[in-house]
LUMLUMFI-655731 format. One record per residue (C-alpha): residue number from 1; residue in one letter; x, y, z. Coordinates in steps of 0.02 Angstrom, whole numbers, padded with zeros to 5 digits. Example, Ala and Ser with C-alpha at 12.3 -4.5 7.8 and 13.67 -1.06 7.14 Angstrom:
BEGIN
- resi  resn  east  north  up
- 1  A  00615  -00225  00390
- 2  S  00684  -00053  00357
This chain:
BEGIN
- resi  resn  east  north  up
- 1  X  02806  06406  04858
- 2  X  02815  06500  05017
- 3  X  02750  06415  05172
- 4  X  02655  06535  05272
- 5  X  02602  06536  05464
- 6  X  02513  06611  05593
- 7  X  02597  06639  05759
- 8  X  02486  06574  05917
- 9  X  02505  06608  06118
- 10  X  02467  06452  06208
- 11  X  02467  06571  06345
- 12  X  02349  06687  06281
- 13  X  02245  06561  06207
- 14  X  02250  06675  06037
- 15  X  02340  06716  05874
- 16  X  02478  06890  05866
- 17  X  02403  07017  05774
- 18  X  02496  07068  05593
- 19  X  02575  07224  05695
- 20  X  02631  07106  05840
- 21  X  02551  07214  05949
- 22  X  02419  07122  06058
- 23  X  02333  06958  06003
- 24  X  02160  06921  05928
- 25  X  02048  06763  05895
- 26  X  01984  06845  05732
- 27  X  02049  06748  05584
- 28  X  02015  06924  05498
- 29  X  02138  06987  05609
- 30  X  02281  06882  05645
- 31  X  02460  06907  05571
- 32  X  02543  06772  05446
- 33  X  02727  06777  05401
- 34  X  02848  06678  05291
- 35  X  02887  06520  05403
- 36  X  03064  06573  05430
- 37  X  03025  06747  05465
- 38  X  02895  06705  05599
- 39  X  03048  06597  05679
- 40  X  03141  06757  05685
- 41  X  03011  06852  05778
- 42  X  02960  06705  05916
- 43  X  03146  06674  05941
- 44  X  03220  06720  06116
- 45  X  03052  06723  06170
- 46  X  03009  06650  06347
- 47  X  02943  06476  06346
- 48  X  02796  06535  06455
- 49  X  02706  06611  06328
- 50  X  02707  06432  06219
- 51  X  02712  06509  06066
- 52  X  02684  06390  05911
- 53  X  02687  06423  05732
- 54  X  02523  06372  05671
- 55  X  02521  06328  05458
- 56  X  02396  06469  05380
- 57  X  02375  06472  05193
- 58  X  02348  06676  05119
- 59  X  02236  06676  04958
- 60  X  02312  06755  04828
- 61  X  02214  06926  04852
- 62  X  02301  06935  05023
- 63  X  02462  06886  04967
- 64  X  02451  07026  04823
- 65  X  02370  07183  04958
- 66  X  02493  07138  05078
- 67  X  02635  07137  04945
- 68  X  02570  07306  04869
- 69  X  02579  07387  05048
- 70  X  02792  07349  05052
């Protein structure tokens, strides 16, 4: 099974949005990714922005929309 996570600024005190453009404290609105992709996108990122990858489990529904959107 895929472990999913959301990516969240220490610095920012909030969660990346799905379009990694800005952050949010909306659980509606933050982005999850595959484990290893999220360490993909956070890597060669500064250590000042204390990013952590933060377990988030999808229901199925959004696991199935965001899969019919690829």
């Amino acid at each position: 099974m895929t472990q999913y996570v959301a990516i969240y600024s220490g610095e920012c005190q909030k969660y990346w949005r799905q379009d990694q453009m800005g952050y949010t404290d909306h659980p509606k609105d933050f982005g999850w990714w595959p484990f290893e992709e999220a360490k993909k996108l956070i890597a060669g990122i500064g250590q000042d922005k204390k990013l952590e990858l933060v377990p988030y489990q999808p229901t199925r529904l959004q696991i199935v929309l965001r899969q019919s959107r690829n």
